[in-house]
C-alpha positions as CSV (number, residue, x, y, z in Angstrom):
1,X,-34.7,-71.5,-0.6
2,X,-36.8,-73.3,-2.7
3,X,-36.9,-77.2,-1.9
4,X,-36.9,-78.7,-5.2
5,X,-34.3,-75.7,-6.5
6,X,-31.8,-76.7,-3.3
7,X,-32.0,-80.5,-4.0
8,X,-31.0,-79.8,-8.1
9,X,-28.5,-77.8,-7.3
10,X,-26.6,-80.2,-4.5
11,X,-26.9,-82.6,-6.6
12,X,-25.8,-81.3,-10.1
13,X,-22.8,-79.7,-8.0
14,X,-21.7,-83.2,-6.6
15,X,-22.3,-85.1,-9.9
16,X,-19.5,-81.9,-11.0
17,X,-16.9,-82.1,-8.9
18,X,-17.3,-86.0,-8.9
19,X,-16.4,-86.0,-12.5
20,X,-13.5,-84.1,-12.5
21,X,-12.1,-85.6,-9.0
22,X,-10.4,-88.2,-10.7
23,X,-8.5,-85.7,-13.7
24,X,-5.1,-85.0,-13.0
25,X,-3.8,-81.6,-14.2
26,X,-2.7,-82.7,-17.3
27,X,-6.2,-84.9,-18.1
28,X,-7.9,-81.4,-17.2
29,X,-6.1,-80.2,-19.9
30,X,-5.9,-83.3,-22.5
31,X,-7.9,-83.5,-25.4
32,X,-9.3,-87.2,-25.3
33,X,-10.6,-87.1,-28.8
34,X,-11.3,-85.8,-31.7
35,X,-13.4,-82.7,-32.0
36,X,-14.1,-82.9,-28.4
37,X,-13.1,-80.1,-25.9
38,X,-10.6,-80.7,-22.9
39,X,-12.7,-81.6,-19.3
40,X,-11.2,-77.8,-18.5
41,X,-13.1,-76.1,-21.3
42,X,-16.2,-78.0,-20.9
43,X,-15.8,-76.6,-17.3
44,X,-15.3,-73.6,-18.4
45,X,-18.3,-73.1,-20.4
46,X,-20.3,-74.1,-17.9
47,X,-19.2,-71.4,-15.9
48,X,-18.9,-69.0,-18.4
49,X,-22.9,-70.0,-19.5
50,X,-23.6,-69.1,-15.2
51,X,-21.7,-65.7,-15.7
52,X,-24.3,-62.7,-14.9
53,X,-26.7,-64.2,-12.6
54,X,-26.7,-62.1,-9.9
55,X,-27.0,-59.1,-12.6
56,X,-30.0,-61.0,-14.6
57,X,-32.0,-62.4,-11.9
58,X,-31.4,-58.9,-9.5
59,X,-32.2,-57.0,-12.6
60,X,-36.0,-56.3,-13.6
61,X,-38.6,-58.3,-13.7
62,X,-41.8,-58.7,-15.3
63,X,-44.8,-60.5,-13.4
64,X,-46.3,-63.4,-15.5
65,X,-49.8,-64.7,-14.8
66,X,-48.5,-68.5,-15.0
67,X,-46.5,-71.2,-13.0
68,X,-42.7,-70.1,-12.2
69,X,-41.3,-73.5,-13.4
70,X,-43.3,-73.9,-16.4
71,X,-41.0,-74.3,-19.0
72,X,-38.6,-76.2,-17.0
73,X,-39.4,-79.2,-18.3
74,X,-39.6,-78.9,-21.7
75,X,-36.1,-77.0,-21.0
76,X,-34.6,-80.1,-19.5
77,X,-36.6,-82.3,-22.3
78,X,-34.5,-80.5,-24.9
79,X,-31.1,-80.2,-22.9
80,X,-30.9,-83.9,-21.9
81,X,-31.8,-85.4,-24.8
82,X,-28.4,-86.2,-25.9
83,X,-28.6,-86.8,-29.1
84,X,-29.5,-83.3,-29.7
85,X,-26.2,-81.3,-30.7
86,X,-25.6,-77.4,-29.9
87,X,-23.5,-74.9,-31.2
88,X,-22.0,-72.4,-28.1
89,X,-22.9,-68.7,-28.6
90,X,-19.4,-67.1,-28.8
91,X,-19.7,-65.4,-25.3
92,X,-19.6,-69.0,-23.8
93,X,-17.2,-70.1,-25.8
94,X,-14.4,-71.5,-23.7
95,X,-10.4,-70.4,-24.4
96,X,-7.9,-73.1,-25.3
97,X,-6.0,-73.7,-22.1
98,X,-4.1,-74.2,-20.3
99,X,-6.8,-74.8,-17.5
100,X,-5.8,-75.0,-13.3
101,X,-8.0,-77.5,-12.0
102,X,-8.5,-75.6,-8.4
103,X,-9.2,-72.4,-10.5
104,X,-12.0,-74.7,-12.0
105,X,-13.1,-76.2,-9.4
106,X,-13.3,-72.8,-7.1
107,X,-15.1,-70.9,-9.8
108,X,-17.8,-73.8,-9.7
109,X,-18.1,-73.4,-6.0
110,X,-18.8,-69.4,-6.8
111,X,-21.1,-70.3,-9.5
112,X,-23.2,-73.1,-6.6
113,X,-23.1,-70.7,-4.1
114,X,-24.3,-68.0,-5.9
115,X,-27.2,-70.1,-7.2
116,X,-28.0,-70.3,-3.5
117,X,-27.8,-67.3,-2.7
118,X,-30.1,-66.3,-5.5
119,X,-32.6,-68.7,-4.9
120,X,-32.8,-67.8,-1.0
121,X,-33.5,-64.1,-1.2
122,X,-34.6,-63.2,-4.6
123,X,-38.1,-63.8,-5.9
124,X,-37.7,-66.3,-8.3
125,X,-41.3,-65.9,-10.1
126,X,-41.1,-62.9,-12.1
127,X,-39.4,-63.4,-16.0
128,X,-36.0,-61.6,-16.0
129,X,-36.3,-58.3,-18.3
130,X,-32.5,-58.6,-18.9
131,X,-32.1,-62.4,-20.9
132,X,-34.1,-64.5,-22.7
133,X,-33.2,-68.5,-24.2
134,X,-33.4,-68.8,-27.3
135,X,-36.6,-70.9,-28.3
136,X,-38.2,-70.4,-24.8
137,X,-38.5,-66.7,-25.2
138,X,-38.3,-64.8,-21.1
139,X,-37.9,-67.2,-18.3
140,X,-38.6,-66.8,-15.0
141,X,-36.1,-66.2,-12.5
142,X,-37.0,-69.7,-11.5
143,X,-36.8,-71.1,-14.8
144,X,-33.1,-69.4,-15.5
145,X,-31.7,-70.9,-12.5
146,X,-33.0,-74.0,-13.4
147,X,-31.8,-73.9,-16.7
148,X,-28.3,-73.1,-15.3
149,X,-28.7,-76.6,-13.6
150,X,-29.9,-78.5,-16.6
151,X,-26.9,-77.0,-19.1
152,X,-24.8,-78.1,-16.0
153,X,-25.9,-81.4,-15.7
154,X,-25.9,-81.9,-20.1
155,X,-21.8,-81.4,-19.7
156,X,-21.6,-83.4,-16.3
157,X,-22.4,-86.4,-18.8
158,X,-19.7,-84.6,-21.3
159,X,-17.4,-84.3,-18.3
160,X,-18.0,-88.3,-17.5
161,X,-17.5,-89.3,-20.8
162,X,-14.3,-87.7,-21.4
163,X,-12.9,-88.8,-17.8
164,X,-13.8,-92.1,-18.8
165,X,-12.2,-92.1,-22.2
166,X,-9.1,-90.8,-20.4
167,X,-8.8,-93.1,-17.6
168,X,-9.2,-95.9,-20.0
């Protein structure tokens, strides 16, 4: 597995589970503002936005004459700069509850592993044939995993914020 890939995911995964360790059942499943989602739909949506990896990154892919990662940072540029607001395509969209926090909390295991798995036996530098993001055109199979990390880690701070505005 890729060094840098192995370290990202490790630590996007712990900042995860670290967030919602402290949510009881019912703060998984509280809305703690306005407008904002519960901590179990923002989970959700990040594992509904992982769904298909092992379909897009086994599927085709197309050799590129340039760096696997380079898009990654302009990628995590645009995804961490918070003040930058999204709208969820509807397939990502997360359901309105209620959520099981072990249910959660197992599917985001699945979702780590199977970035692992992905990243140690599956050439990661051609662009996948099957998806492409929105304003970055094809990404590498590199760049996809990567970018599975980076929406992760946007909702981690989501996922912090809300636990904090519950626990207050």
């Amino acid at each position: 597995m890729d060094a840098q890939l192995q370290s990202e995911t490790e630590k996007t995964f712990k900042g995860l589970y670290h967030a919602l360790a402290p949510l009881s059942e019912q703060q998984v499943n509280t809305v703690p503002f306005a407008g904002s989602w519960t901590a179990g739909q923002v989970t959700e949506h990040i594992i509904k936005s992982a769904g298909g990896l092992n379909h897009v990154c086994g599927g085709p892919g197309i050799a590129v004459d340039r760096a696997q990662d380079e898009k990654v940072k302009a990628i995590r540029d645009l995804f961490l700069d918070f003040s930058v607001k999204f709208q969820a395509p509807d397939f990502i969209v997360p359901c309105n509850g209620p959520h099981n926090k072990e249910e959660l909390l197992t599917s985001l295991r699945q979702v780590e592993q199977e970035i692992g798995q992905l990243a140690a036996t599956t050439d990661l530098s051609p662009e996948c044939a099957l998806f492409e993001l929105p304003g970055f055109g094809k990404l590498t199979k590199f760049e996809l995993l990567s970018f599975v990390l980076i929406h992760a880690q946007r909702h981690t701070r989501q996922l912090e914020n809300i636990s904090r505005h519950l626990m207050s």
